[in-house]
N, C-alpha and C positions, 0 to 999 in steps of 0.2 A: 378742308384738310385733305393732306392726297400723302398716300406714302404707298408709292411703286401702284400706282394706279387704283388704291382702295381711298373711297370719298367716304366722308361722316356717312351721307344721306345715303349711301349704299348699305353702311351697316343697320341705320336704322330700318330699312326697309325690309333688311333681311330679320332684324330682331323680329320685327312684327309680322312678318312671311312664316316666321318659326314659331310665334305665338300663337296665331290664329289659323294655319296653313289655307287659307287663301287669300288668292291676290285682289278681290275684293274689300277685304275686312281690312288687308294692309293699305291700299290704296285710301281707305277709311282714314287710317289712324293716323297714317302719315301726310295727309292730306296732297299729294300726288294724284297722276290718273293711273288708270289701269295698266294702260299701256305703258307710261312711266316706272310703274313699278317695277314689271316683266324686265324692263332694260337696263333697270337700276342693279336687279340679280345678273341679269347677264354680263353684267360690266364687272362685278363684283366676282362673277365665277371665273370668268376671262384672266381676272388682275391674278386671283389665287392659283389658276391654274388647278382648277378641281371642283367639282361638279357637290356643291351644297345642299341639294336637296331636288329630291325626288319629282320631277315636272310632272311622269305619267300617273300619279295617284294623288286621288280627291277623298279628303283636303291631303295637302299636300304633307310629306314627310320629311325631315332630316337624314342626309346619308350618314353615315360613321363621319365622314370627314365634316361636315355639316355642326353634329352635334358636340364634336370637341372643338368648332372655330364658334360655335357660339357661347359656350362657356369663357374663351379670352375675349369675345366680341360685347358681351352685355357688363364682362366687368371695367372694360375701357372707354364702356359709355356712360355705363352709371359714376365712374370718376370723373369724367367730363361734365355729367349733369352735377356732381355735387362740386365742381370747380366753378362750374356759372353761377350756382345756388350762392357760393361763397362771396363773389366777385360782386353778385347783385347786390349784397349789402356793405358794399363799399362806402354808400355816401351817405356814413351817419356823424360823420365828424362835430356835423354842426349841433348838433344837439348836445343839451345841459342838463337833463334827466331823464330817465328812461325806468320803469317800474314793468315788468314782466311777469306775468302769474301763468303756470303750465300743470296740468294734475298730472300724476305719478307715475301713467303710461308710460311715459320716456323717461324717468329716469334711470333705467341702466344703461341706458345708448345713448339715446338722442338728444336729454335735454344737456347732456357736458359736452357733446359738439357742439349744439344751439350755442350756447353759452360762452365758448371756447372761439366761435368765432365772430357772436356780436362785441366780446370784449376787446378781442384785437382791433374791431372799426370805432369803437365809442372813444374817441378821446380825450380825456379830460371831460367826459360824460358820468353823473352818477348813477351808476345802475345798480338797481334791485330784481332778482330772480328769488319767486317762491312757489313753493307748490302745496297745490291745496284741490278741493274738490268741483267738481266743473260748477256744482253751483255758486259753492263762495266764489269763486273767479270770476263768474258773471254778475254775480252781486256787486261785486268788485268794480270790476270795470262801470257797471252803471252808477255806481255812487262816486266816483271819479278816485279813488282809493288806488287805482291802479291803472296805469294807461294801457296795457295790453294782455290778453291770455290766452290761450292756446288751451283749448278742451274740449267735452262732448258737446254738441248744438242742444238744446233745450227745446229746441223748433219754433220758439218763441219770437214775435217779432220786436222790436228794440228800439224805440225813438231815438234814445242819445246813443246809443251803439251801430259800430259799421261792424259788418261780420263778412270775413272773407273765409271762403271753402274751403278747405286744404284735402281732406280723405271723405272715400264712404268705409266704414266698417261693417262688411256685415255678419250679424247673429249668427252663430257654430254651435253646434256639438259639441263638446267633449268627454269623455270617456276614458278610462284605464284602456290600456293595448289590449289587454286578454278578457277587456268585458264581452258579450254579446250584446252589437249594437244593432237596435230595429228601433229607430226613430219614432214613426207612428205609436209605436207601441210604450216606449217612454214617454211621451207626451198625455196617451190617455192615461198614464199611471200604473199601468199594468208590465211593465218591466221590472227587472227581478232588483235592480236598485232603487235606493228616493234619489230625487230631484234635490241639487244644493245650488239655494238660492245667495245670491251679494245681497248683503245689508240692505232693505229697504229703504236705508236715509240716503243712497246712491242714487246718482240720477241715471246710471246703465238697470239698476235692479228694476225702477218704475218701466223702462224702456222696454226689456224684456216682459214685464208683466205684463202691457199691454198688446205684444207679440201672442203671449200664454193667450190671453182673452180674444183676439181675432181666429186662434186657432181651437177655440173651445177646451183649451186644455186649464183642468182644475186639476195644481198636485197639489200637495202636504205638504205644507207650510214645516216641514221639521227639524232641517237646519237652515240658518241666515249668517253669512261669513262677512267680515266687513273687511277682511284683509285678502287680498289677489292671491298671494302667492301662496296663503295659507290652504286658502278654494283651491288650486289647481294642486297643494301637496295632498288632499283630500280624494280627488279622482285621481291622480297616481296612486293612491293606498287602495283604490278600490270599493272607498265607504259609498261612494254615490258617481252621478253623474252632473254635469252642468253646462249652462249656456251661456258663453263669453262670445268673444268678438278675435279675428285675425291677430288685432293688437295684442289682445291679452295672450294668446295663444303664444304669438312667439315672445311674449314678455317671459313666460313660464319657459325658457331654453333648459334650464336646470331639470326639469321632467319629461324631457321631449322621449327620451328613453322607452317614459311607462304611460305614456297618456298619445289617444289620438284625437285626430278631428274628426266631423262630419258635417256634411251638410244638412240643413232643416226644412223639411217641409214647409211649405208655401212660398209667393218669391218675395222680394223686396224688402225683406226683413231685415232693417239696418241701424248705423246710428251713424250720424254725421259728426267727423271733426272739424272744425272751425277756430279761426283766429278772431277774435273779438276786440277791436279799439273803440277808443273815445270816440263821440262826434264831430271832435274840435281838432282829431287829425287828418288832417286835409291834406297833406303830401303824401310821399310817394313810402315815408317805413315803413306802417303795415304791411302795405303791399310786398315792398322788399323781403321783408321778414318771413311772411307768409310763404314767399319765393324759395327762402330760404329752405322752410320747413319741411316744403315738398321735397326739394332736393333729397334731404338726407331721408325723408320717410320713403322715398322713392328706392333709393342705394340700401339701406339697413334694415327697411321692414317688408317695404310691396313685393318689393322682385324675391327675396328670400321666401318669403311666404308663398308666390304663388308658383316659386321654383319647389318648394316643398309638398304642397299641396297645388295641383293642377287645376281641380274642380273651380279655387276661387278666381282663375281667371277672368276678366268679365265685371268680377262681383265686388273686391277687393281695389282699388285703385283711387290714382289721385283726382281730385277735383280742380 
């Protein structure tokens, strides 16, 4: 793509020069060299006619003109990405039935664009979309009940199932805006709020437990929520604190107002999303689908998220 001397690969390079400010970490992600990189900016400052970011300081920084051409540069990418995402599942024409199971993370976004655009490619395709729990989904799919679902990994391995990656999520914080947060100190229990735990029959609550137990942390068992959104109206009121996942965070938009994030002691603390098919799909729609998913979790959750919150950079992204 070229418009008055501006290439795709020049904006990606600057996206991730702006991510990470150095031209190592970009040359990384972008899979370019180093020296590639450097001229890919240059070509890019040349075409704008204005000088994008700061050369003489490590890591490197956004000028004023920088950081308002990257705000119209990530959202003309991320259309692009979710135009491919769209494009790649073009070829489902040929299919006669399609069964889809997705748990309730995406339903205020994600899963009615999902849906919105496998229904435009299936044609004359019977298709079923439900949502339900990552475990029924995978019960699911392995009793052949369902050909495909999109949930949390269970980290379990799966004879008759193919499992494609899609996100890492990882383990947060959250808290009321005006609580005082000191993580260490919530976790031994000795913070002025309880701990509110998700319903034990969840497979994020087991998930977190075992987070609690690598970190030696024992709280009180004193509330168990089984409902999201009821959890996160809970720390905006200030009754407690809890530990949810990026996803869940910005599922709760309705309380962004009165609730913050943080990050958790220790590292690696995550949970994996995955797309899970049959054994017996041997082409290429998983895969498309999967393609799909990333797209729009890429445009409607990641980059939101870690434009919201800095820290999850790194931590937060697609698979």
């Amino acid at each position: 793509m070229q418009i008055k001397g501006i290439s795709l690969r020049g904006l990606e390079v600057f996206e991730a020069l702006a991510r990470n400010g150095s031209v190592a970490q970009a040359a990384q992600d972008t899979g370019l060299s180093q020296p590639a990189v450097s001229q890919q900016m240059r070509n890019l400052e040349n075409a704008l006619g204005n000088t994008l970011v700061d050369h003489s300081r490590r890591p490197m920084r956004l000028t004023p003109a920088g950081k308002s051409f990257l705000r119209r540069a990530t959202a003309a990418l991320s259309e692009l990405r979710l135009a491919t995402a769209e494009v790649s599942v073009m070829d489902l024409a040929h299919l006669k039935d399609l069964s889809l199971g997705i748990i309730d993370d995406f339903d205020d976004d994600i899963t009615p664009r999902l849906a919105l655009i496998l229904a435009e490619n299936l044609q004359g395709c019977r298709f079923k979309m439900i949502t339900a729990s990552s475990h029924d989904l995978i019960q699911s799919v392995h009793d052949d009940a369902l050909h495909m679902a999109i949930s949390a990994s269970n980290g379990e391995r799966h004879d008759k199932i193919k499992e494609h990656k899609l996100a890492r999520d990882p383990f947060i914080l959250v808290a009321s805006s005006d609580a005082p947060v000191t993580p260490d100190a919530m976790l031994r229990g000795t913070g002025a709020l309880p701990f509110l735990r998700y319903s034990q029959d969840q497979l994020i609550a087991r998930q977190i437990e075992s987070y609690l137990k690598l970190e030696g942390a024992t709280l009180p068992a004193r509330f168990e929520i089984g409902s999201h959104l009821a959890l996160m109206a809970m720390v905006a009121q200030g009754i407690g604190w809890t530990i949810t996942t990026p996803l869940g965070f910005m599922r709760a938009a309705r309380f962004h107002d009165r609730i913050a994030a943080h990050p958790l002691p220790g590292a690696g603390a995550a949970r994996q999303i995955s797309l899970y098919a049959g054994a017996d799909w041997s082409d290429e729609v998983p895969s498309d689908i999967a393609q799909a998913m990333r797209g729009l979790m890429e445009r409607r959750i990641v980059a939101p998220a870690v434009d919201k919150m800095p820290w999850l950079d790194g931590e937060f992204h697609l698979l």
